[in-house]
Structure formats: C-alpha cells, structure tokens
C-alpha positions as CSV (number, residue, x, y, z in Angstrom):
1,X,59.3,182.7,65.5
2,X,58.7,185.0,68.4
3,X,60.8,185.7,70.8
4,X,59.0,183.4,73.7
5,X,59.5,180.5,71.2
6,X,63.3,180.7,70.3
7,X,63.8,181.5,74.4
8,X,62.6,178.3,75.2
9,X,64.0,176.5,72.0
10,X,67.7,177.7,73.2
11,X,66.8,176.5,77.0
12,X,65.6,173.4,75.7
13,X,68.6,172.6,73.7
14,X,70.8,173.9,76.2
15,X,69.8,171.3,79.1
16,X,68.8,168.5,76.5
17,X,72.3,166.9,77.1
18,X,71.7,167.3,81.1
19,X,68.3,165.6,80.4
20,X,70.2,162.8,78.4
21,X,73.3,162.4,80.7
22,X,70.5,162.3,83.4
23,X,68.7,159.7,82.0
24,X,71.3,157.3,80.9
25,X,71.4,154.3,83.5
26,X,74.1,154.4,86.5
27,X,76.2,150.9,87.0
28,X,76.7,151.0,90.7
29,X,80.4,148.9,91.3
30,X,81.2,147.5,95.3
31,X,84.7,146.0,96.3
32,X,83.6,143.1,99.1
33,X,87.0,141.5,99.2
34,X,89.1,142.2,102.8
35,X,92.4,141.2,100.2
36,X,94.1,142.6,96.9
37,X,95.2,139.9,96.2
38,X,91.7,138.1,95.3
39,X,89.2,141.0,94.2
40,X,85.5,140.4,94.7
41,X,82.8,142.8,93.9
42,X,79.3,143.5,94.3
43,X,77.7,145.2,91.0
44,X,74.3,146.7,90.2
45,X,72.8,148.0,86.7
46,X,70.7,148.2,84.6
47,X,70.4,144.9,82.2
48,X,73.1,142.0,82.6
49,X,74.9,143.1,79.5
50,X,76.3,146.6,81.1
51,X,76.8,144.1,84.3
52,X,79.1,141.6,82.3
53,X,81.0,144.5,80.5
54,X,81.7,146.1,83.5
55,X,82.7,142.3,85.2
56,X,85.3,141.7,82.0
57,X,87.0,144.7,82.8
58,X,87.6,144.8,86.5
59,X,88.6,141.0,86.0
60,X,90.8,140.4,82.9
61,X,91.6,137.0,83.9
62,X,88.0,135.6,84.2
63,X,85.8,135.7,87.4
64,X,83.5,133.5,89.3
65,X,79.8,134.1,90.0
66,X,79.0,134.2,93.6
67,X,75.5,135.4,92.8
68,X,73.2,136.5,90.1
69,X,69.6,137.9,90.3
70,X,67.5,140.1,87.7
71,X,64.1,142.1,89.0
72,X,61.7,143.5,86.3
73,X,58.5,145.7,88.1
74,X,56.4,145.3,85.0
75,X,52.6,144.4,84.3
76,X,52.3,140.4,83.4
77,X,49.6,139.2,80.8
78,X,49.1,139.2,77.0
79,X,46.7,141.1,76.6
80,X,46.9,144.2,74.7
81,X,46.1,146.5,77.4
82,X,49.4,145.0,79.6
83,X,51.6,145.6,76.4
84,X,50.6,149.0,76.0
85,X,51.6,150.0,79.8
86,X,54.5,148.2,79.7
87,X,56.0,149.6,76.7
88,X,54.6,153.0,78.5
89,X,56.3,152.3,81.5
90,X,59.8,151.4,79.8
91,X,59.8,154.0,78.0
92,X,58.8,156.9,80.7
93,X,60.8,155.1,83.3
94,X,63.6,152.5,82.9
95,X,64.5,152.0,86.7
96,X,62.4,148.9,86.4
97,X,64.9,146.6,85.7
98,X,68.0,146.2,88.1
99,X,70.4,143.5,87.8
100,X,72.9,142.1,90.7
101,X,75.4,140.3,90.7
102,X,78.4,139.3,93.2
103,X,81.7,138.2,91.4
104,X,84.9,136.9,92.5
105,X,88.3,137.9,90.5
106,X,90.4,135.0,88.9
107,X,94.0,135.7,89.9
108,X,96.3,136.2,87.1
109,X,98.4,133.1,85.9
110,X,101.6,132.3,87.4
111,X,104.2,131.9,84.8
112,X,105.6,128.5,84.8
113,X,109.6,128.6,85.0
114,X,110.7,127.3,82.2
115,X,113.8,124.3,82.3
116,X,117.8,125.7,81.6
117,X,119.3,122.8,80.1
C-alpha cells in the first residue's frame, strides 16, 4: 500500500463512526401539556416502533393516542423498475418515512387505602 492509500484508509476509518452516528435516525420528543400533572407529548421519528418505544418510556403507566399519522415519499407500482428505485432511495436516503404521533400520559394509580379493622 502506498502512502496516499493508508492516508485515506485512516481518514476513512476515523470519521466512519461520525458517518454512522450521522446517519442513524433522530426521534424528535415535544411536551404540549400546560400541567405536570397530566404529561402530553408530540413525537416524531422515523418508523412507529422507535415512536412506541420512546411513548412506553416517557409514560410508564400507559398513554392515550390523540393522533397518529405515517408519511412514506416513495415511487408506487409493481413494476420492477419502481422496486429498484425504491430500494435505491431507502437505502441512499431514509428521511422518507416520518411518523407522528400526539400522546397523552395516563396518571399513575392512586393507591386504594386499605380498611384497619
């Protein structure tokens, strides 16, 4: 190897896990609620799985949802031409698919007093 070749081998593997980091999909989290007391959030991401992972853990004792929606910018049609751009297209660019979704906070169970005798 000359020396051109390992200079851009080590650059390449020095900002590879920038490059990855960079690439791996943000989940954007709003709080819409005026009141502590009954959370409710706005969330964005990339598929509804990173979504309802992200819902379980701000709520731990369950959650309504307000409002759900998926968007997917991709070319419709079975042929094979429209399959070959759209696996193109996912894999050179994943921003295609956003999910929202606006979720209200179950409040935590009051514990029922239990009877002296």
């Amino acid at each position: 190897m000359n020396r051109l070749s390992r200079s851009v081998l080590h650059t390449w593997l020095a900002t590879a896990p920038l490059w990855l980091l960079a690439a791996c999909a943000e989940l954007h989290v709003r709080n819409v609620s005026p009141s502590p007391h009954a959370p409710a959030y706005e969330l964005r991401g990339p598929s509804v799985a990173h979504v309802q992972a992200e819902v379980s853990r701000l709520c731990p004792h369950g959650h309504e949802v307000l409002r759900q929606s998926e968007r997917q910018t991709r070319v419709a049609g079975d042929h094979m031409a429209a399959r070959w751009w759209n696996r193109a297209a996912a894999w050179l660019d994943d921003d295609d698919t956003q999910v929202q979704m606006a979720v209200a906070c179950k409040a935590a169970p009051t514990p029922t007093p239990t009877p002296t005798p």
